[in-house]
C-alpha positions as CSV (number, residue, x, y, z in Angstrom):
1,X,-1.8,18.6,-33.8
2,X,-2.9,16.0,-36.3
3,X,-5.8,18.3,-38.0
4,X,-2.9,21.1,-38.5
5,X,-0.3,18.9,-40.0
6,X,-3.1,17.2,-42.0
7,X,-4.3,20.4,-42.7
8,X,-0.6,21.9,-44.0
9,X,0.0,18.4,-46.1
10,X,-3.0,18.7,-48.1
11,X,-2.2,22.4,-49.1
12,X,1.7,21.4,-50.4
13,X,0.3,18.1,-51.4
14,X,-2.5,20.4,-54.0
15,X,0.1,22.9,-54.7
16,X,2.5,20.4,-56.2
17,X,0.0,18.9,-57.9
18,X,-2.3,21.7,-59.4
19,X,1.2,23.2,-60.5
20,X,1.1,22.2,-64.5
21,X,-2.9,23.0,-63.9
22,X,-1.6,26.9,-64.0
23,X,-0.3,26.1,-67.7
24,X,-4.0,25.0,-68.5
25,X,-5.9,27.1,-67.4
26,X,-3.3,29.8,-68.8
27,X,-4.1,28.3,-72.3
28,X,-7.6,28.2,-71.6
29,X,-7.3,32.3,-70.8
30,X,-5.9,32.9,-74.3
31,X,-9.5,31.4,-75.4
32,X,-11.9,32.4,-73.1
33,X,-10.9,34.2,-69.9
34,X,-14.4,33.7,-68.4
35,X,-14.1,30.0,-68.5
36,X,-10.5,30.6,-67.2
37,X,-12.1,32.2,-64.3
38,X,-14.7,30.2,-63.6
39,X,-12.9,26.8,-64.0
40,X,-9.7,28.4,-61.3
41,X,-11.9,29.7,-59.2
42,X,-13.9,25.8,-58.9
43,X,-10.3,24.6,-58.7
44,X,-9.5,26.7,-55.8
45,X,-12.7,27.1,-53.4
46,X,-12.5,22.7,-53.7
47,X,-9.9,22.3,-52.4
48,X,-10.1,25.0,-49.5
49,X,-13.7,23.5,-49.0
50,X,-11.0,19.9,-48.5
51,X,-9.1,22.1,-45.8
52,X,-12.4,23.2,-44.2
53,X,-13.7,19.4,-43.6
54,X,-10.2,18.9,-42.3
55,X,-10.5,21.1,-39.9
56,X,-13.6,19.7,-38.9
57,X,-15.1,23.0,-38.7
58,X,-19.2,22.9,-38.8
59,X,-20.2,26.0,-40.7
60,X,-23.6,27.8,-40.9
61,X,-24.8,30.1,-42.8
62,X,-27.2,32.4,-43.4
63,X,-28.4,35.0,-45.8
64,X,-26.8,33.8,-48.9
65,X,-29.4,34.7,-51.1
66,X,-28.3,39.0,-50.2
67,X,-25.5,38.3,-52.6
68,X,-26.3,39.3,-56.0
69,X,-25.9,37.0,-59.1
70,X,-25.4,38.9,-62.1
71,X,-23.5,42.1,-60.9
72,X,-20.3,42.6,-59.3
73,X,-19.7,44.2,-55.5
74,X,-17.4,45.1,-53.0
75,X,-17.7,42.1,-49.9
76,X,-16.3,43.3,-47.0
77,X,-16.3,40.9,-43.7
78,X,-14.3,41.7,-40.2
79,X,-11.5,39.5,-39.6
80,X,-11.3,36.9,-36.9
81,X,-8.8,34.0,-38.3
82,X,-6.3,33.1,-40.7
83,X,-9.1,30.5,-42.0
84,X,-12.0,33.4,-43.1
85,X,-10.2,33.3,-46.6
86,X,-10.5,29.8,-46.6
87,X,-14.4,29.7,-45.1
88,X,-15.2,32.6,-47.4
89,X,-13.5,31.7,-50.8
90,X,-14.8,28.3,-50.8
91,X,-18.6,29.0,-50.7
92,X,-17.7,32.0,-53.8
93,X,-19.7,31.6,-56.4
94,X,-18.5,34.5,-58.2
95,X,-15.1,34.8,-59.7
96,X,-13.9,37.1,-56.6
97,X,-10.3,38.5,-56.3
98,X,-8.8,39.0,-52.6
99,X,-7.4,41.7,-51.4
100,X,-4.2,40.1,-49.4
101,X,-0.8,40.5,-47.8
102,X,2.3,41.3,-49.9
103,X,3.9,38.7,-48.1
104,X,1.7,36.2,-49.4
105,X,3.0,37.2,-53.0
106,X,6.2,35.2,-51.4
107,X,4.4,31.6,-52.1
108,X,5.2,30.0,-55.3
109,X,2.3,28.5,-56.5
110,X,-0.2,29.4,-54.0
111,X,0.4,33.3,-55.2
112,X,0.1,32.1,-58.9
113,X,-2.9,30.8,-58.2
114,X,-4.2,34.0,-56.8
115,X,-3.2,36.3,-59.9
116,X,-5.0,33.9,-62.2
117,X,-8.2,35.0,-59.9
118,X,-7.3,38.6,-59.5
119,X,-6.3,39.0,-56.3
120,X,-4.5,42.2,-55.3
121,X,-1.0,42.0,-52.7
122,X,-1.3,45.0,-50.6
123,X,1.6,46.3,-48.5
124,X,0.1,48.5,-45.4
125,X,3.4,50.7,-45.1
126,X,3.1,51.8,-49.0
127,X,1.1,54.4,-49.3
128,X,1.8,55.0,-52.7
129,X,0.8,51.4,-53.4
130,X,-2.3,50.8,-51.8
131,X,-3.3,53.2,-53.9
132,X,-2.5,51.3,-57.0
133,X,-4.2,48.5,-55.4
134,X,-7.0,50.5,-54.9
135,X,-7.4,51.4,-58.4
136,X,-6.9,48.3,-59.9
137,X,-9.6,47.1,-58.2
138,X,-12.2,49.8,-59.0
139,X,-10.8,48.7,-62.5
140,X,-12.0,44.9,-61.6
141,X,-15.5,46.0,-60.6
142,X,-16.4,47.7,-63.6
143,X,-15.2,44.6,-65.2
144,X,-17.3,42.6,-63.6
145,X,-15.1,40.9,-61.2
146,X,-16.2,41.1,-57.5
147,X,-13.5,42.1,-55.1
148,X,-13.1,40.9,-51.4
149,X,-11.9,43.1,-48.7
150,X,-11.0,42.7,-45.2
151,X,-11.1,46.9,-44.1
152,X,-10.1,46.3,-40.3
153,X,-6.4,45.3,-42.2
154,X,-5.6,42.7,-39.4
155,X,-7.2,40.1,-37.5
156,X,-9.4,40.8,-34.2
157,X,-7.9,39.0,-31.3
158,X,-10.1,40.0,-28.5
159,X,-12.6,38.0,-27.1
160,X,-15.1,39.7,-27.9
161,X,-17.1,38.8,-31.2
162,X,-18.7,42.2,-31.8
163,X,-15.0,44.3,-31.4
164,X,-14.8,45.0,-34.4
165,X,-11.7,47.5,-35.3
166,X,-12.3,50.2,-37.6
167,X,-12.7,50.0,-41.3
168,X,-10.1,51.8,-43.5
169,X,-12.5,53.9,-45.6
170,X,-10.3,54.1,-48.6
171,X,-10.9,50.3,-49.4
172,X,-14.8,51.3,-49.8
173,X,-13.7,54.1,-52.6
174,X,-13.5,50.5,-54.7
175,X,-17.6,50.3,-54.4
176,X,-18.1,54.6,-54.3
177,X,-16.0,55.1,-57.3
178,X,-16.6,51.5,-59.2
179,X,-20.1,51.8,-58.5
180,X,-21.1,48.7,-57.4
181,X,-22.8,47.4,-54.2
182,X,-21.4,46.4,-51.2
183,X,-22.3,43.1,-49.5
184,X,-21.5,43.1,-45.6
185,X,-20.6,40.1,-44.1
186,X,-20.0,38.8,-40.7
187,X,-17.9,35.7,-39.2
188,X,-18.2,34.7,-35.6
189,X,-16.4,31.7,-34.2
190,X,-13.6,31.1,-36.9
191,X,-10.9,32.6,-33.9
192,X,-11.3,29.3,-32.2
193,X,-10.6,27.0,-35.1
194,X,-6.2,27.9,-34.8
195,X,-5.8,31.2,-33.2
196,X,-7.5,30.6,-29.8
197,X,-4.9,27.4,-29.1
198,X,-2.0,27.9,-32.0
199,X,-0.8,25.8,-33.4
200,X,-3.5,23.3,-32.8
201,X,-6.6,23.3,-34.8
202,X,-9.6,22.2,-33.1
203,X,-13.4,22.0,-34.9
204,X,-15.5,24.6,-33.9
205,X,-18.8,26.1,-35.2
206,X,-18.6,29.1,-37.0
207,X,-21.2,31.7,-38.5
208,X,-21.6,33.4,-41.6
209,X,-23.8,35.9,-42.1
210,X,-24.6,38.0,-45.4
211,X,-26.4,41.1,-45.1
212,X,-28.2,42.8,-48.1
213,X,-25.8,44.7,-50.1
214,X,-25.4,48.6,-49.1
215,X,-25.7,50.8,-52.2
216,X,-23.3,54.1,-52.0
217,X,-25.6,56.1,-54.4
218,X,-28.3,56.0,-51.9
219,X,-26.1,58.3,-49.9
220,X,-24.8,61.6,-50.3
221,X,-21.4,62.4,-51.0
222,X,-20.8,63.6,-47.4
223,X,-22.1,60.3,-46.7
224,X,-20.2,58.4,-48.9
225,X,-16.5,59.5,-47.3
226,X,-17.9,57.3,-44.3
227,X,-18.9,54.4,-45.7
228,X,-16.9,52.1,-43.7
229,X,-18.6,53.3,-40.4
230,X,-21.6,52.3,-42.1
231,X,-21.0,48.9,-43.4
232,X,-19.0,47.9,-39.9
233,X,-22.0,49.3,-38.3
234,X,-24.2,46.4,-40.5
235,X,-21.5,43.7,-39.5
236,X,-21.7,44.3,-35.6
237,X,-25.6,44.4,-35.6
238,X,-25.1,40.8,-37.6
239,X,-22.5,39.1,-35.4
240,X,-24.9,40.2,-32.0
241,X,-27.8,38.3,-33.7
242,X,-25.0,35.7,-34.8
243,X,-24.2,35.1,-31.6
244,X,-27.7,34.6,-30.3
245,X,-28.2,32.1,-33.0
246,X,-25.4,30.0,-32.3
């Protein structure tokens, strides 16, 4: 229990503190909203990197040079834990807006926080406004500003590393239509930092893998409707060799 309750005071402790950091970097977007982005996001992926060494997790990972540098793209990664945000978003080195939970539009701070780096709140039982989610972030893309997707829309809980449920092919309309790349990724082991024992936290080895970005215009436009199938096709080949690896 200590890691967890070290864990949750770190996070209030940053949020009370990086609250009159908003106001900067809110006057530094009326200057320059790239350095706006680029300073938030450094703020942010710290100190979920501080949460990560908390944890004691022991992360490796591999294929980091598939992710392009100068371009946007669509990342989409299956879902294990509650912690691939924080895994993910602290090794970003692109200014990268999530794709989350409305409910997580409830916490102060932490939800202002997320705005400032373009992350969209998506509620599952609004049609009508996934949709708007969806087109603000084909909007982003063309923009420049890489987006982050989780297309399974909840967390795998079976045991089994390679289940991985099936991708909601409107969230891969954000690369078809914003034309930009996707970049598959796949997590194995994160489960067993809090899920597998909640609410413990134990440190556990965790894999991530990047696979070299998919490009929708090499497929037709049949094609194209099933691009989900095809990049969760990518991700299960890369957690089997994951799991060999680890």
């Amino acid at each position: 229990m200590i890691r967890i309750i070290a864990a949750v005071l770190f996070v209030t402790l940053f949020l009370i503190v990086s609250l009159p950091m908003i106001g900067v970097e809110l006057l530094l977007g009326l200057f320059s909203r790239k350095a706006r982005d680029k300073s938030s996001l450094a703020i942010v992926a710290w100190a979920f990197r501080v949460v990560e060494r908390i944890a004691g997790t022991k992360t490796t990972v591999i294929g980091e040079e598939n992710i392009p540098k100068d371009e946007a793209v669509l990342f989409v990664s299956n879902h294990r834990s509650i912690f691939d945000t924080v895994l993910l978003y602290g090794r970003m080195k692109q200014v990268t807006g999530f794709v989350a939970k409305t409910e997580t539009k409830k916490i102060p701070v932490l939800s202002w926080w997320m705005i400032l780096l373009h992350c969209k709140f998506l509620d599952r039982h609004d049609i009508k406004q996934g949709l708007q989610v969806i087109l603000s972030c084909i909007e982003d893309v063309k923009n420049g500003i890489s987006i982050m997707i989780f297309p399974e829309g909840t967390r795998g809980k079976g045991e089994d590393e390679t289940e991985v449920l099936d991708f909601k092919e409107g969230s891969m309309k954000v690369a078809v239509k914003g034309g930009v790349r996707i970049v598959p990724i796949a997590i194995s082991g994160s489960r067993a930092i809090l899920e597998a024992q909640f609410p413990r936290v134990k440190p556990a080895r965790v894999v991530i893998r990047y696979g070299k970005p998919i490009d929708p215009k090499e497929f037709t436009k049949e094609e194209q409707k099933r691009m989900g199938e095809v990049a969760r096709g990518r991700i299960i080949d890369m957690l089997k060799e994951s799991g060999v690896q680890r």
